[in-house]
C-alpha positions in Angstrom: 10.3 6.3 -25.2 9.2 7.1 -21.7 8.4 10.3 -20.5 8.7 11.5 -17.1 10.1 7.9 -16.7 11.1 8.3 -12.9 12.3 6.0 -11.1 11.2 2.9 -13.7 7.8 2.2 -13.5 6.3 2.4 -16.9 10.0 1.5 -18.2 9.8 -2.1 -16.7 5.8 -2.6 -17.9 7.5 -1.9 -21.5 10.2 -4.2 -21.1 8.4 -6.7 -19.6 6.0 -6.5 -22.2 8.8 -6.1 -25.2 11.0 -8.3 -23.7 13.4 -4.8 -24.4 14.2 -1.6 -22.8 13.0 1.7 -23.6 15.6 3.3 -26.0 14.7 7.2 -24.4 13.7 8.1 -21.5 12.9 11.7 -20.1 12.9 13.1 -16.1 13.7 16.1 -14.6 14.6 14.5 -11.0 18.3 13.2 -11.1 18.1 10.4 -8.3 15.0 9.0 -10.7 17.1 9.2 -13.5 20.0 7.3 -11.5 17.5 4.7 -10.7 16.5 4.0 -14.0 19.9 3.9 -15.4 20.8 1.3 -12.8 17.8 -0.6 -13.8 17.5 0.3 -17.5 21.5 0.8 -18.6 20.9 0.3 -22.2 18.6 3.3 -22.4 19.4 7.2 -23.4 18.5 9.4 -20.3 17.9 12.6 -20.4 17.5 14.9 -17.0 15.8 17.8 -18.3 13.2 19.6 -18.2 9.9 17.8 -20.8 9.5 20.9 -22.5 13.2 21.6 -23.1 13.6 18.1 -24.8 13.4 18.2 -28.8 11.5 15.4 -29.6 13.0 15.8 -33.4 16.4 16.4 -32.2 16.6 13.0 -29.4 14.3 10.4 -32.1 17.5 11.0 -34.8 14.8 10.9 -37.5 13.8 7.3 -36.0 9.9 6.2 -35.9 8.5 6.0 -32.8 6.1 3.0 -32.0 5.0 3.8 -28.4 5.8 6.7 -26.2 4.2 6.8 -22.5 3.5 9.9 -20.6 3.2 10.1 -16.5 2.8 13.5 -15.5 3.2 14.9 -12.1 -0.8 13.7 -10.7 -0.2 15.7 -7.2 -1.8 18.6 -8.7 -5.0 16.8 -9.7 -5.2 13.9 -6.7 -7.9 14.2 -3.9 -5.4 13.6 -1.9 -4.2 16.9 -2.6 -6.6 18.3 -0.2 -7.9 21.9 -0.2 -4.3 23.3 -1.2 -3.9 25.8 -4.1 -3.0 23.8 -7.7 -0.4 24.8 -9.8 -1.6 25.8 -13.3 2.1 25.1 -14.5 2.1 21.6 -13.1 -1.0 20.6 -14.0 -0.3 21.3 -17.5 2.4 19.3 -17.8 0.4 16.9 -19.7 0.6 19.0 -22.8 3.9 18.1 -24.0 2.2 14.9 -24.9 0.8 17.5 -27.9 4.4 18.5 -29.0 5.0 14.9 -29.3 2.2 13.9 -31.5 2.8 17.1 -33.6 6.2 16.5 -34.3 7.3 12.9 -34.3 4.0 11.7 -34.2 4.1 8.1 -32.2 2.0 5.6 -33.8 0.8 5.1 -30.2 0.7 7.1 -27.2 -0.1 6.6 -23.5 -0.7 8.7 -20.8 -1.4 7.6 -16.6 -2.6 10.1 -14.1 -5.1 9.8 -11.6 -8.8 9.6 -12.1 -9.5 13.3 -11.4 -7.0 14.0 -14.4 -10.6 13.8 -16.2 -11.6 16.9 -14.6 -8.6 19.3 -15.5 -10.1 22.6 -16.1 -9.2 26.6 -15.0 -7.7 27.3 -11.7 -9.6 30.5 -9.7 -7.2 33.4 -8.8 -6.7 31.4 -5.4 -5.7 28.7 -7.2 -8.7 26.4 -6.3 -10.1 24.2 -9.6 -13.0 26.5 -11.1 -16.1 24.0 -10.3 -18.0 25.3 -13.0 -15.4 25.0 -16.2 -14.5 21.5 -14.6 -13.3 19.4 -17.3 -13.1 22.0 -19.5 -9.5 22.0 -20.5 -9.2 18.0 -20.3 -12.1 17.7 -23.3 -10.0 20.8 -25.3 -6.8 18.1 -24.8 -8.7 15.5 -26.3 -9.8 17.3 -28.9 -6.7 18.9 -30.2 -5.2 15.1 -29.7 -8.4 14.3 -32.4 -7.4 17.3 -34.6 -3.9 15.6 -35.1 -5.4 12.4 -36.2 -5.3 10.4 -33.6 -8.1 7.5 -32.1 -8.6 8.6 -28.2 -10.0 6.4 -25.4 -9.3 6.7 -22.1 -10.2 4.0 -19.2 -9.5 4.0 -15.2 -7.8 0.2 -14.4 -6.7 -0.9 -10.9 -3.6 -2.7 -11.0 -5.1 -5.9 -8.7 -6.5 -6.5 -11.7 -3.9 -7.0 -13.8 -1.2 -9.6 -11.3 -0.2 -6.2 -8.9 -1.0 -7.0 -5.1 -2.3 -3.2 -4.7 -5.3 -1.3 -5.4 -4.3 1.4 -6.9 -6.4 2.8 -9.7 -4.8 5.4 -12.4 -6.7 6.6 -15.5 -5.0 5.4 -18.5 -5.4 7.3 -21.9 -4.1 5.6 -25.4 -4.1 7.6 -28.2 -3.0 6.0 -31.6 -2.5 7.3 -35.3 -2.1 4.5 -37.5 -5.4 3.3 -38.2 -5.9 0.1 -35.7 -8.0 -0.2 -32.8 -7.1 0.8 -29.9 -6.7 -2.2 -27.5 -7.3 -2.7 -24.1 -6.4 -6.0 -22.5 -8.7 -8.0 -20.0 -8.1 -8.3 -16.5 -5.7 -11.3 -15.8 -6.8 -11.3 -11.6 -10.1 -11.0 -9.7 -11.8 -10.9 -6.2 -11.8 -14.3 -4.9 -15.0 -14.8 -4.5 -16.0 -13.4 -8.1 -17.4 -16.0 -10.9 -14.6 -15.2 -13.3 -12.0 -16.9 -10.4 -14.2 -19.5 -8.9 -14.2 -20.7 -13.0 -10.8 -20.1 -13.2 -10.7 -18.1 -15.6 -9.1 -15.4 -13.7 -6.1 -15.8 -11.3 -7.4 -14.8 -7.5 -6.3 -11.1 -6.8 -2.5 -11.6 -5.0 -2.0 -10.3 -1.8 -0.2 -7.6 0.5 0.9 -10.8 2.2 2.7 -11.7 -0.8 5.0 -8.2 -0.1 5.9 -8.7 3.2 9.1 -9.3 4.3 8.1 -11.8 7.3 11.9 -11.9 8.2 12.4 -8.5 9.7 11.2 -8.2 13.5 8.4 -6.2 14.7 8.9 -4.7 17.5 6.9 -4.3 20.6 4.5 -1.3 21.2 4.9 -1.4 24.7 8.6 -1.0 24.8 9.4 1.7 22.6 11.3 4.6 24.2 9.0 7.2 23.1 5.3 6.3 23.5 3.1 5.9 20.7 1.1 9.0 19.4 -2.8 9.1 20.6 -4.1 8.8 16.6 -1.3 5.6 16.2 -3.0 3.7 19.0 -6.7 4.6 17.9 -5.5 2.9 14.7 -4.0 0.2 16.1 -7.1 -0.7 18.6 -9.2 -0.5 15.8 -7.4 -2.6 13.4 -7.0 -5.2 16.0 -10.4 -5.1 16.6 -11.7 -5.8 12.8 -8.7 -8.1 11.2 -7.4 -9.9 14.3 -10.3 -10.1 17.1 -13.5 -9.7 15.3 -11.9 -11.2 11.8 -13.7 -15.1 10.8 -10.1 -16.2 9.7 -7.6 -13.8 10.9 -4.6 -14.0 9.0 -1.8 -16.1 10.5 1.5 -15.8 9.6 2.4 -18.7 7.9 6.3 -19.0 9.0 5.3 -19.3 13.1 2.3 -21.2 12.5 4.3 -24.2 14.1 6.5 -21.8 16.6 5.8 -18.5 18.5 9.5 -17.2 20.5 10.0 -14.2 22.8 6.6 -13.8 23.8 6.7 -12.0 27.6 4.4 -12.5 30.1 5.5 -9.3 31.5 3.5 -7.6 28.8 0.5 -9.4 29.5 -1.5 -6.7 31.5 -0.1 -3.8 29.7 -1.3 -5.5 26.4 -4.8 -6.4 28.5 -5.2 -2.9 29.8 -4.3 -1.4 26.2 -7.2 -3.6 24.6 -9.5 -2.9 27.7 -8.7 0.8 27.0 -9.2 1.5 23.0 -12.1 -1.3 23.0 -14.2 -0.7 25.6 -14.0 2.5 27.6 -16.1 2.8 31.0 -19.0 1.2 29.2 -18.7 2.6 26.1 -19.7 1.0 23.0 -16.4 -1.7 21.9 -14.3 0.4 19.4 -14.3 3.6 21.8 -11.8 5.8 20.9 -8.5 6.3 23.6 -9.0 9.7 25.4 -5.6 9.8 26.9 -2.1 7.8 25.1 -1.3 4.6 26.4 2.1 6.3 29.0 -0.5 7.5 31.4 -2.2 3.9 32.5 -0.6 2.8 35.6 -1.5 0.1 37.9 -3.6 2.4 40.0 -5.8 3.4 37.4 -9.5 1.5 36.1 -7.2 -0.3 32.8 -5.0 -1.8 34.9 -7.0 -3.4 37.5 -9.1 -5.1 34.9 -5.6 -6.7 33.9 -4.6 -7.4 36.9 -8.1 -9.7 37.6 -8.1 -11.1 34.2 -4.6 -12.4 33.7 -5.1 -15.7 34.6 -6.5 -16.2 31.1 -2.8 -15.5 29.6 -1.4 -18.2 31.8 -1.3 -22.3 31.5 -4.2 -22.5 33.6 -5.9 -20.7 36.8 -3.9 -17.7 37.3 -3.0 -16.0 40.8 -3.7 -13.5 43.0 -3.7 -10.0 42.0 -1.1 -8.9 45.2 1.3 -11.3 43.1 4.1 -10.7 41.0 3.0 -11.5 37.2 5.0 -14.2 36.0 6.3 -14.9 32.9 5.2 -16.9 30.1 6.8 -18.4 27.0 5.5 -20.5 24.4 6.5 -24.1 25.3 8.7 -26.3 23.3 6.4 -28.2 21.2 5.1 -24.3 19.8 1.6 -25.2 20.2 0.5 -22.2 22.5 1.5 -19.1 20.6 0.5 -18.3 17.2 0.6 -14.5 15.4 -1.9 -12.8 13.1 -1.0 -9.3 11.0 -2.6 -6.9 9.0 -1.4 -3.9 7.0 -2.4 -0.2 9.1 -2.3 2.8 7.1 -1.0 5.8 9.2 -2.6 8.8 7.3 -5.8 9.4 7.4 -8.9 7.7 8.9 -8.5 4.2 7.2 -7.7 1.9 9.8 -6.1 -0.4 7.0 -6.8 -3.7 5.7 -6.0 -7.8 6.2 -3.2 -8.7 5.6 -4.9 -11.1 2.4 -6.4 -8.0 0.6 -4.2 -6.0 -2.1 -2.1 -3.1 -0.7 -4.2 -0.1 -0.9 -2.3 2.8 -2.8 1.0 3.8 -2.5 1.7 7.4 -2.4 4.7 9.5 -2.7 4.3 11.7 0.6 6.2 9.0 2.7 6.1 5.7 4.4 2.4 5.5 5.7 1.7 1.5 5.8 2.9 -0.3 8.6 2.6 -4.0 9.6 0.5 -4.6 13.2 1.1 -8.2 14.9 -0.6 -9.2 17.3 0.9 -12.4 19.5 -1.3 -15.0 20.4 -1.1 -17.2 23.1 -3.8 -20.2 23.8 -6.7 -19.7 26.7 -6.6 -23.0 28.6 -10.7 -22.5 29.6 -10.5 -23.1 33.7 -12.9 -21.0 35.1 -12.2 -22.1 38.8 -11.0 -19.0 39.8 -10.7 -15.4 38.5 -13.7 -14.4 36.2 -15.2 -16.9 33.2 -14.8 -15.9 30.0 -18.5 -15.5 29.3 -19.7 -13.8 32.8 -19.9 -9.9 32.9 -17.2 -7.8 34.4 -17.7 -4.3 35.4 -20.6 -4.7 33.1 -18.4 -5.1 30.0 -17.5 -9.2 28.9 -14.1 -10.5 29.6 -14.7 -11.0 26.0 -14.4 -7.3 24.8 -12.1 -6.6 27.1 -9.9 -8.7 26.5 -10.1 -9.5 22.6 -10.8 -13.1 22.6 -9.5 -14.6 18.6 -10.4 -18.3 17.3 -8.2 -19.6 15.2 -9.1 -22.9 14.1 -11.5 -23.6 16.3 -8.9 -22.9 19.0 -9.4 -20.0 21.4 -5.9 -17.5 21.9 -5.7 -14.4 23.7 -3.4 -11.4 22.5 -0.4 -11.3 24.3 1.4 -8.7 22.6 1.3 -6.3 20.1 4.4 -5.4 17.6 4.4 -2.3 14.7 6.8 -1.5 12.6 6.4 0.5 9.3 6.5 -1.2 5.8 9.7 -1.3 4.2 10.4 0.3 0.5 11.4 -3.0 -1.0 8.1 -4.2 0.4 6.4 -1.4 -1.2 8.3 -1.8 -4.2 6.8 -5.8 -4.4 3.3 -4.0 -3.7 3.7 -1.6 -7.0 4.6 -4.9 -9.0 8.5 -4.3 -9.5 10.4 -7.8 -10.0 12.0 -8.7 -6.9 16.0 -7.8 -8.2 14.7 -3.8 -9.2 17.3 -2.0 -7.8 15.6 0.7 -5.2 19.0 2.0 -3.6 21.6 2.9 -6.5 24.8 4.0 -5.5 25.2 7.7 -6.3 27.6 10.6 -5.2 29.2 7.3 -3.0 26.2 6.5 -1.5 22.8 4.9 -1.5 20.0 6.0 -2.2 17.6 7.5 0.5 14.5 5.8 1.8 12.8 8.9 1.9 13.6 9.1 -1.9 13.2 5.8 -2.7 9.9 5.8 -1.2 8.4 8.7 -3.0 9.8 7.1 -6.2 7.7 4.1 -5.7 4.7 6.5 -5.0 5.0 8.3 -8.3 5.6 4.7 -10.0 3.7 3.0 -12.9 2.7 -0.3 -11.8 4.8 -2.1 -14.5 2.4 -5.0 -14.7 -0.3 -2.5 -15.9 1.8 -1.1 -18.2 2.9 -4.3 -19.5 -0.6 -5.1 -20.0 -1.7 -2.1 -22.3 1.5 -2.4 -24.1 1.6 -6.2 -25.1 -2.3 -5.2 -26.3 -1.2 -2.2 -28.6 2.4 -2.6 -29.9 2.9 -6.0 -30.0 4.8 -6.1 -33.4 7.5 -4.2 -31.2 8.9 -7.1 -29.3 11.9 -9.1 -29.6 10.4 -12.2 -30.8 8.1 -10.8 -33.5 11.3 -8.7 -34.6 
């Protein structure tokens, strides 16, 4: 059985696992519970309340070999911030007790988050009592003892285990019928790590893997409504450590032979964006924007450094300044333009990470990853005219200014920058869902919301690390030992 089951998660780890479904599973939320149904149609769903379920009542008199546990983690996460906990929510965890007392499951599991280790009183104003922390998370595990069960509890990231996300959750597996309690080894690793370069372990997979590198990303620069200041601080920065500072930045495999729609008419917006965020009136490169990108105009410092310097997006010397910019495409043969990407996370102050690393953690709160790409087009190096690429320029380099990438040994300039935000079937791929999960059921004559569809993928098991523990600990349940 799976409790709290929401949208799937821990029910597609089992299966996968079992090579079954889940014959009962629990969850208050009734789009989660249309999800799983829709995913999971051979299973008994029940949208209640936990604590109004009869554990005696739904089981039929039927053993139970495994039942899983994912209580509501806002209440514990850091992420939570400095907000007031509720005392109800955070002890949701204890119907996990009622279980064990009255059908008793030869295993149980629970997933939270790490700081589910520190449960403990709440202060009148709701704040965690610092002193009693962990208090009522050891009186869990020892009433959880006093009804005979094993207890060990362990915190796993899912990269480890064939998910392409970081995401670390606490597990807990408590078990009553005399075995050990299993935990499986990590199938994945870091690349570089001993265990991969002797292949014993599969090389962690990749946010890459997730994206969708069919759906168009847009232009900053022609958006109707300007980018907000924080947005384009994350974007300058980003650019500045994956793509322009990065030893291999990541190009997108698909255009690595062809690079259409790339405008020369962005060239000294793009230029005077980069000049802006990187290097600000001699500032050290990586200054942060003081004003959002709607108020450069021609007239102003940003744009005069574009002006000069953009001859170096061009197929060779550039032109005057008085002179219209022209436009430039990639040429037939493909072999100017190339694109590199990396994931930006919009909440917070982590820039985000390449585009070859895991996705970092998916929450519920809302769509927060987006894809950057930055368009590259090839510097032909004549230095003729205009300013060389290594001489100083308003005592900043064209270099800084001007982000200068290699890319196999080839030297590209960025000629435009697209955004757009991560899509929930990409995020689903992230969390480890098999690519035919269905993530928009129809219900009430419609599809499922985004907004919902995203927040059940942020309360999600990753299935693959609940296929892991499972396979360990109940393997006597699946189809082919049955």
């Amino acid at each position: 059985m799976d409790n709290f089951a929401g949208g799937g998660g821990a029910s597609t780890g089992i299966e996968m696992a079992l090579g079954r479904s889940v014959d009962i599973a629990i969850n208050h939320d009734a789009e989660a519970v249309e999800m799983h149904k829709a995913n999971h149609p051979q299973t008994q769903h029940y949208c209640e309340d936990v604590f109004q379920i009869n554990p005696i009542r739904i089981t039929n008199g039927r053993p139970v070999g495994i039942a899983w546990f994912s209580p509501d983690c806002k209440h514990f996460s850091k992420a939570k911030g400095g907000r007031p906990r509720s005392k109800k929510i955070r002890g949701l965890a204890w119907v996990m007790l009622r279980w064990a007392a009255t059908v008793r499951p030869r295993v149980m599991v629970l997933e939270n988050v790490e700081e589910f280790q520190t449960w403990g009183p709440l202060l009148p104003d709701g704040q965690p009592c610092a002193k009693r922390k962990g208090k009522t998370f050891f009186s869990f595990i020892f009433q959880l003892r006093e009804l005979g069960y094993e207890v060990e509890w362990r915190e796993l990231r899912a990269c480890d285990y064939g998910a392409p996300t970081i995401r670390k959750r606490l597990f807990l597996i408590a078990r009553c019928d005399g075995r050990k309690i299993a935990w499986a080894e990590p199938s994945h690793g870091s690349p570089i790590s001993e265990g991969v370069r002797k292949k014993r372990l599969k090389p962690w997979r990749t946010a890459a893997e997730c994206i969708d590198w069919t759906l168009p990303c847009p232009s900053i620069f022609e958006r109707k409504k300007p980018l907000v200041e924080a947005t384009l601080r994350r974007i300058a920065r980003g650019l500045r450590r994956f793509v322009v500072e990065a030893e291999n930045p990541f190009i997108i495999p698909s255009f690595l032979t062809e690079c259409a729609g790339v405008k020369g008419g962005h060239f000294a917006l793009v230029s005077a964006f980069l000049a802006k965020h990187y290097t600000d009136q001699g500032q050290r490169p990586g200054a942060e924007v003081t004003e959002p990108l709607s108020t450069i105009t021609a007239r102003d410092h940003h744009s005069l450094i574009a002006v000069n310097l953009i001859r170096h997006f061009g197929q060779s010397t550039g032109q005057k300044i008085s002179q219209p910019v022209p436009t430039v495409v990639a040429n037939g043969g493909g072999k100017t333009g190339v694109m590199a990407t990396y994931i930006m996370k919009m909440k917070g102050d982590n820039m985000g990470h390449a585009a070859d690393d895991p996705m970092h953690t998916i929450t519920s709160g809302g769509m927060h990853f987006a894809e950057v790409r930055a368009f590259l087009i090839k510097y032909y190096g004549n230095e003729k005219e205009g300013v060389g690429l290594r001489e100083p320029m308003h005592t900043v380099t064209a270099k800084d200014r001007l982000g200068l990438v290699v890319v196999r040994g080839e030297n590209y300039f960025i000629a435009d920058i697209g955004m757009r935000m991560l899509q929930p079937h990409e995020l689903y791929a992230a969390q480890g869902f098999p690519e035919n999960y269905i993530i928009a059921p129809i219900i009430k004559g419609r599809p499922l919301g985004k907004v919902a569809q995203v927040r059940m993928c942020g309360n999600s098991v990753c299935p693959p690390v609940a296929q892991a523990i499972v396979a360990a600990n109940v393997p006597e349940m699946g189809v082919m030992a049955t």
